[in-house]
C-alpha positions in Angstrom: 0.0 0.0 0.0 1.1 3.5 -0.9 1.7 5.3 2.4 1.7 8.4 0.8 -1.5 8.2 -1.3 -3.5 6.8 1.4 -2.7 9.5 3.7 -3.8 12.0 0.7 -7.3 10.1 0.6 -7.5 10.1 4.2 -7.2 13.9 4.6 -8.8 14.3 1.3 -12.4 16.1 1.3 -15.1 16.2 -1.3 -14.7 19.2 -3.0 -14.3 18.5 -6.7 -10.6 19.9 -7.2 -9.5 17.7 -4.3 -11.0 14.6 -5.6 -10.0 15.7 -9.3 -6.2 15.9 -8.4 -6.5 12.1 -6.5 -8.0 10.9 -9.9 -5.6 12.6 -11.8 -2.7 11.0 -9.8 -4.2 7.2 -10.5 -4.8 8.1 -14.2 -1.3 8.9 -14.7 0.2 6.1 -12.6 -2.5 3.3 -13.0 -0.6 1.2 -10.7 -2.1 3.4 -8.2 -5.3 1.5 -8.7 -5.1 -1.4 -7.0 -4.1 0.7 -3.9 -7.7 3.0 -4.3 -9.7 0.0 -4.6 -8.3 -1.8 -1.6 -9.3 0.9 0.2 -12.8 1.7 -1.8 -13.8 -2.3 -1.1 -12.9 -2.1 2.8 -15.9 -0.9 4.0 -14.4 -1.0 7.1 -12.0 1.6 6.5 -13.8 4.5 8.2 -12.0 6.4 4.4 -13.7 4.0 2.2 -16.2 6.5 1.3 -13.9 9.1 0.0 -11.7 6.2 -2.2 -15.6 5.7 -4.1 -15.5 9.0 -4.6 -12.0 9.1 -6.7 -13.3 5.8 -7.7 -16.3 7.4 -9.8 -13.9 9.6 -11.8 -11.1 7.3 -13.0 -14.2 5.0 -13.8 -16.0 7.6 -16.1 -12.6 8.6 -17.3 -11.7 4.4 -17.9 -14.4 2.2 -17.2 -12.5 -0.5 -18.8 -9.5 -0.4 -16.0 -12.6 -1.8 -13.8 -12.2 -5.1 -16.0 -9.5 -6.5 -13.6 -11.4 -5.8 -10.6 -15.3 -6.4 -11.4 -15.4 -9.9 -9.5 -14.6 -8.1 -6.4 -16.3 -5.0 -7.4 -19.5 -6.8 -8.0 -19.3 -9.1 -4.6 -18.8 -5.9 -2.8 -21.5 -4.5 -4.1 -23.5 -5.9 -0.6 -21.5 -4.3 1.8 -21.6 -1.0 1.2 -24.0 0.5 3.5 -22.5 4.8 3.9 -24.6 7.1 2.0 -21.5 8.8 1.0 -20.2 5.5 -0.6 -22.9 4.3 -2.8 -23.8 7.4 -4.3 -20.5 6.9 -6.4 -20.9 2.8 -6.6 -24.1 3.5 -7.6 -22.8 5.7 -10.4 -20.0 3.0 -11.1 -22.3 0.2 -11.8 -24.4 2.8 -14.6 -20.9 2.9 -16.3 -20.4 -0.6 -16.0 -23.8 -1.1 -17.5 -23.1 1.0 -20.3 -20.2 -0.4 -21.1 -22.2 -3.7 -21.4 -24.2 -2.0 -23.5 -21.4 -1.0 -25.8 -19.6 -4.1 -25.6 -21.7 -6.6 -25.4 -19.7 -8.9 -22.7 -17.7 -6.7 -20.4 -20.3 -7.9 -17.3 -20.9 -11.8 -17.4 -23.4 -13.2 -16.6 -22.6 -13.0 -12.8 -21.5 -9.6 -12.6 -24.9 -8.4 -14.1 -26.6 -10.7 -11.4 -24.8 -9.1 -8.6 -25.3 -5.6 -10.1 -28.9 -6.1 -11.1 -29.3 -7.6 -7.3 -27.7 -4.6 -4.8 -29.7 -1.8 -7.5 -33.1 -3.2 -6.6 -31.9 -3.5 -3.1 -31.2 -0.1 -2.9 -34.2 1.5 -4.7 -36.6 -0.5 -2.1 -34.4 -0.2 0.8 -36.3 3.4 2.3 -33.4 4.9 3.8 -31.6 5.2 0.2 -31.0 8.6 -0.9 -32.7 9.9 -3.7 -29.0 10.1 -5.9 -28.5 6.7 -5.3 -31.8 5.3 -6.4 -31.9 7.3 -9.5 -28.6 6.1 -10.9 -30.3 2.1 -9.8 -33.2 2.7 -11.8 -31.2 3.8 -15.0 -28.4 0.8 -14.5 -31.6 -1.7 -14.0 -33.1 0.2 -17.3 -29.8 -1.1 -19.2 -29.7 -4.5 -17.7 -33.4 -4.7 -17.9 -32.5 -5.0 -21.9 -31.3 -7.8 -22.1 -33.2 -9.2 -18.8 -36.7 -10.3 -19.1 -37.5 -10.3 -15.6 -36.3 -6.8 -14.9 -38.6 -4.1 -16.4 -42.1 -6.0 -14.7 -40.6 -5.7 -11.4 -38.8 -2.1 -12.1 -42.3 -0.8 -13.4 -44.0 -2.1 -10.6 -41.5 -0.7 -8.2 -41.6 3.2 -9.6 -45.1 3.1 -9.9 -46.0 2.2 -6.3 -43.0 3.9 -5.0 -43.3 7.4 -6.9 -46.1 9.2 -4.7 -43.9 8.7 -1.7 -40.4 10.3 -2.7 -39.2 13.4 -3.8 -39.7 15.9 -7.3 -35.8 14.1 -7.7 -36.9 10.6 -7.6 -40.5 11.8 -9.4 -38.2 13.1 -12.4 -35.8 10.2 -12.9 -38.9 7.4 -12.0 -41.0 9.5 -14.7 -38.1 9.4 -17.2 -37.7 5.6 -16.5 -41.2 4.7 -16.8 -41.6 6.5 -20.0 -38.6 4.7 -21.8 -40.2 1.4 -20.5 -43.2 2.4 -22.0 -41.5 3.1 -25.5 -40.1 -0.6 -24.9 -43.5 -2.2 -25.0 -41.8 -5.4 -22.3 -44.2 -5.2 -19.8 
């Protein structure tokens, strides 16, 4: 483990610069990588949080460096539990899911299993924020695709659940319902 670059994501904050210059650091030295996601997949590390956050740039920057790591990534997936983390995991798996959708392949079978599984956990689970639950229901709109299953349940969830939430989870729910619609799958 790099002493050095832990201690930066330890006393690192969440101010965009900050975590643009981290990001920066592992896009120039990839080997910096492995490092970031040991911490990111800790979820004991009380700094896990802030290593998602890095995490989500390099990932929309280079989604394809999350090759190597998706088996953990994906089994992970479960234990992430601080608000401040899966807002940015949440984010990663939409990447991941578009990258599927580009290249057909890049999530097996399992991945998109474990994926599919921790988004519908956390747009039911009532103490998800809104951010989090938005970027689910788009990731379960791509996976849904290719995924029988997925769009009955993922209509029946926004449906029920709209009334109760917020004009942020009305808007992305709305937008989700109406591209199922234009799917005619359920």
């Amino acid at each position: 483990m790099n002493t050095k670059f832990y201690n930066q994501i330890v006393n690192s904050t969440a101010h965009r610069p900050i975590r643009d210059l981290l990001s920066g650091e592992v896009l120039n030295d990839r080997n910096l990588l492995s490092d970031l996601l040991t911490i990111a997949f800790d979820v004991t590390d009380k700094n896990h949080h802030k290593a998602c956050w890095i995490c989500e740039l390099i990932f929309e920057a280079e989604i394809e460096w999350l090759s190597t790591y998706l088996d953990t990534f994906c089994k992970t997936l479960s234990l992430f539990k601080n608000e401040s983390a899966l807002r940015p995991i949440s984010k990663i798996c939409l990447f991941a899911a578009e990258q599927n959708s580009k290249q057909n392949g890049f999530l097996s079978a399992k991945h998109k299993e474990l994926i599919t599984e921790a988004c519908f956990d956390w747009l039911i689970n009532p103490e998800t924020k809104v951010a989090t639950k938005a970027y689910s229901m788009r990731t379960l709109f791509l996976l849904g695709k290719n995924e029988e299953w997925i769009y009955p349940e993922l209509t029946r969830i926004l449906t029920e659940d709209t009334p109760k939430h917020t004009a942020a989870y009305k808007a992305a729910a709305k937008d989700i319902l109406k591209r199922l619609s234009k799917q005619n799958r359920f």
